[in-house]
C-alpha positions in Angstrom: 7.0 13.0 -6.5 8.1 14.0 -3.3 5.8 13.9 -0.3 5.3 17.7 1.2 6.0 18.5 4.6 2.9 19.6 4.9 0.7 16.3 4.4 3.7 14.6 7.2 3.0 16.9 9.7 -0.9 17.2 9.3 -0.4 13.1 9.4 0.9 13.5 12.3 -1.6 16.0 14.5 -4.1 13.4 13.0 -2.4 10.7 14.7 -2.0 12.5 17.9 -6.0 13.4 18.4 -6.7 9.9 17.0 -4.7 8.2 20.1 -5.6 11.0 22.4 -9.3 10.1 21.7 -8.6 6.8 22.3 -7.4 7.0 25.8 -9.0 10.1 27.7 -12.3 10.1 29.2 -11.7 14.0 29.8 -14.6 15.8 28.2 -12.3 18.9 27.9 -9.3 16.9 26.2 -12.2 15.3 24.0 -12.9 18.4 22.5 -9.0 19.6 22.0 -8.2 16.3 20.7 -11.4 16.8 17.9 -10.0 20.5 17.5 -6.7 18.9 16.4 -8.5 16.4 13.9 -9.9 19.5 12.4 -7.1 21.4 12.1 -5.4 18.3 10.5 -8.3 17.8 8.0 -8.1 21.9 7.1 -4.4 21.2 5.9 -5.1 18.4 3.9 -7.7 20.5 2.1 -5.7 23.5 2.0 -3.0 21.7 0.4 -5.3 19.3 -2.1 -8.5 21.0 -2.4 -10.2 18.7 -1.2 -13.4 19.0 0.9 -12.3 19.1 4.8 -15.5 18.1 5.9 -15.1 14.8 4.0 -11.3 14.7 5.4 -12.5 15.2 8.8 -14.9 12.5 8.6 -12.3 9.7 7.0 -10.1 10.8 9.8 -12.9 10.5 12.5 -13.3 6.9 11.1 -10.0 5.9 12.2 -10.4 4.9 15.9 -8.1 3.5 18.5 -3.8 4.0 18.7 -2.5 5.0 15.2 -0.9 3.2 13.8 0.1 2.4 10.2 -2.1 0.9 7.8 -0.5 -2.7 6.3 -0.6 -2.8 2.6 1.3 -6.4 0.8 2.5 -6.6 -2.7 3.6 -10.0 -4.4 6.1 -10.6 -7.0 5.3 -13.5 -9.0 7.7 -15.3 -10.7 7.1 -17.9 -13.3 9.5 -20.6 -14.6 11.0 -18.1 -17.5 12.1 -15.1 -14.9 8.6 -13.3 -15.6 7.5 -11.5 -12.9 3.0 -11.4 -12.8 1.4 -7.8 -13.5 -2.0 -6.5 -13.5 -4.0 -3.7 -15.7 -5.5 -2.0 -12.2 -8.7 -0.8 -13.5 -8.8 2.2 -10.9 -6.1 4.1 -11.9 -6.4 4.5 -15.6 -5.4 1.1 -16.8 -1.4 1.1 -15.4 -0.1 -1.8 -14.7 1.0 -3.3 -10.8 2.2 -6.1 -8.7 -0.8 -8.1 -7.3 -1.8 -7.0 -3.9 -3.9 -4.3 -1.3 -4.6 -4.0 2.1 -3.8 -6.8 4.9 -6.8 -8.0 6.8 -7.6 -9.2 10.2 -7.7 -12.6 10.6 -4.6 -13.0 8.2 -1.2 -12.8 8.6 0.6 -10.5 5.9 1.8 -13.4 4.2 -1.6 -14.9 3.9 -3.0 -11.5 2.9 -0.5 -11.7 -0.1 -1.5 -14.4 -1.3 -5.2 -14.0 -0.9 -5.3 -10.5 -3.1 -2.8 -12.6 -6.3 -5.9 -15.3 -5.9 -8.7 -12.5 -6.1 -6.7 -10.2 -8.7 -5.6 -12.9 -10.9 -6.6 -16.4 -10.1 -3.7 -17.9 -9.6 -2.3 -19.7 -6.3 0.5 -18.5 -5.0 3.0 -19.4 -1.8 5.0 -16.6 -0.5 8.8 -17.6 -0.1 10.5 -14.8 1.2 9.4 -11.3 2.5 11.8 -9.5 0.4 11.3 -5.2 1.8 9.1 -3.5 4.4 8.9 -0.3 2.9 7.2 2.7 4.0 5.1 4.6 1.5 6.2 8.0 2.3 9.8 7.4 2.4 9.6 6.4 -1.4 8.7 8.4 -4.5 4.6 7.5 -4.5 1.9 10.4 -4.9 0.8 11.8 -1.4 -1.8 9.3 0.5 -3.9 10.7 3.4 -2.9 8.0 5.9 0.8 6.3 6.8 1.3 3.1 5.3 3.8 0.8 5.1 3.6 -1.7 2.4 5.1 -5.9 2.9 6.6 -7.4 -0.4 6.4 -10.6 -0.8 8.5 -13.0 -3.5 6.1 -16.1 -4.2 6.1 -19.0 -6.1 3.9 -19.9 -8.6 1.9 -23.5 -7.4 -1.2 -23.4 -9.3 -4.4 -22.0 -11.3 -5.2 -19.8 -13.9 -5.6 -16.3 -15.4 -8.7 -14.5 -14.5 -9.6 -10.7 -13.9 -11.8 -9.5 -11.1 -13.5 -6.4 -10.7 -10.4 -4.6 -9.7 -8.0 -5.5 -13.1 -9.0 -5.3 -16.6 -5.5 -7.9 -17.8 -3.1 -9.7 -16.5 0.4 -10.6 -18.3 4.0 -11.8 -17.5 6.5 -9.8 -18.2 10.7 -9.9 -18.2 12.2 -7.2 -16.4 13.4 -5.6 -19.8 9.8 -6.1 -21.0 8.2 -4.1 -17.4 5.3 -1.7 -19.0 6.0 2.3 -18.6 2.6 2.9 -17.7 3.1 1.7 -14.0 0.1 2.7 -11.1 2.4 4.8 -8.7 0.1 4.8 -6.4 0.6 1.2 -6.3 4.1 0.2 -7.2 7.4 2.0 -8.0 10.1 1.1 -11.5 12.9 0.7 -8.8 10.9 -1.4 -6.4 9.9 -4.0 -9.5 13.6 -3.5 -9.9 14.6 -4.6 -6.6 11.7 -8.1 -7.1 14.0 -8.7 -9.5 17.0 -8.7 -7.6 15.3 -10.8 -5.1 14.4 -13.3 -6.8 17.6 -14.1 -8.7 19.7 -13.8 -5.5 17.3 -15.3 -2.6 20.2 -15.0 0.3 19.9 -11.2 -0.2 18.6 -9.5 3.5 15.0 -8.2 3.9 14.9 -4.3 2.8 13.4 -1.6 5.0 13.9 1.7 5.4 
């Protein structure tokens, strides 16, 4: 699914009004700068159906210079070439790579390993940060905000299989074995695909687009 122009450019006016908020003191610019956040949040609805009230106010909650938001993803390998997947209860069951958003405090690596630990109770040590990839430049359904998402290749050093609130299983699979019913929202055949390729030839560069 290819992301519409549309949901770019609205993106875009949203980031403009967010860092023109930021930085004037200009009651006059304040009230363009909201205008603009409006406007961006009447696209979105326009083109989802959404409620652009709702919109408006997600978008208010985003304060200071926009930037993108920092999303991590680990591949999991285990001593057999299986890479670690989880059922994400959220989105109907489909299966993903271990991960979510990075958080303050931690570095993107740490994040990584952090959301394997809470997802699926093992402990994990990131080896290699195998692609920075930016959401929209890839074949996910539309998101509201720009993200870019850090995969990481880990190693396996310890624990065991537990779900959390946010996955229902968790299973190795070989990458002939990799489940159709993938969360897109989440993770993409051809990035697994790439895991793969990183894992069997570590000297291969970090991909980014």
């Amino acid at each position: 699914m290819s992301e519409p122009h549309w949901l770019a450019w609205a993106r875009e006016i949203s980031a403009i009004a967010q860092t023109g908020l930021h930085y004037t003191t200009d009651p006059f610019d304040i009230a363009r700068y909201e205008a603009l956040r409006a406007l961006a949040a009447r696209m979105i609805a326009t083109g989802t159906g959404l409620d652009a009230g709702e919109i408006n106010a997600a978008l208010a909650g985003e304060i200071g210079h926009a930037t993108p938001k920092i999303g991590v993803r680990a591949a999991v390998f285990d001593d057999a070439g299986r890479i670690l997947m989880v059922r994400e209860i959220h989105d109907e069951g489909r299966w993903s790579l271990p991960g979510g958003w990075a958080e303050p405090g931690q570095t993107v690596a740490e994040s990584a390993a952090r959301e394997v630990r809470e997802e699926t109770g093992y402990i994990v040590r990131p080896g290699k940060l195998a692609a920075l990839w930016d959401r929209a430049r890839h074949q996910h359904p539309p998101a509201l905000h720009s993200i870019s998402r850090a995969f990481f290749i880990c190693a396996l050093d310890g624990g065991e299989a537990k779900t959390s609130d946010e996955t229902s299983e968790i299973a190795w699979f070989a990458e002939a074995d990799i489940p159709a019913a993938l969360s897109h929202v989440r993770i993409l055949p051809h990035q697994i695909a790439r895991m793969f390729a990183h894992w069997r030839d570590p000297s291969l560069p970090t991909e980014f687009d």
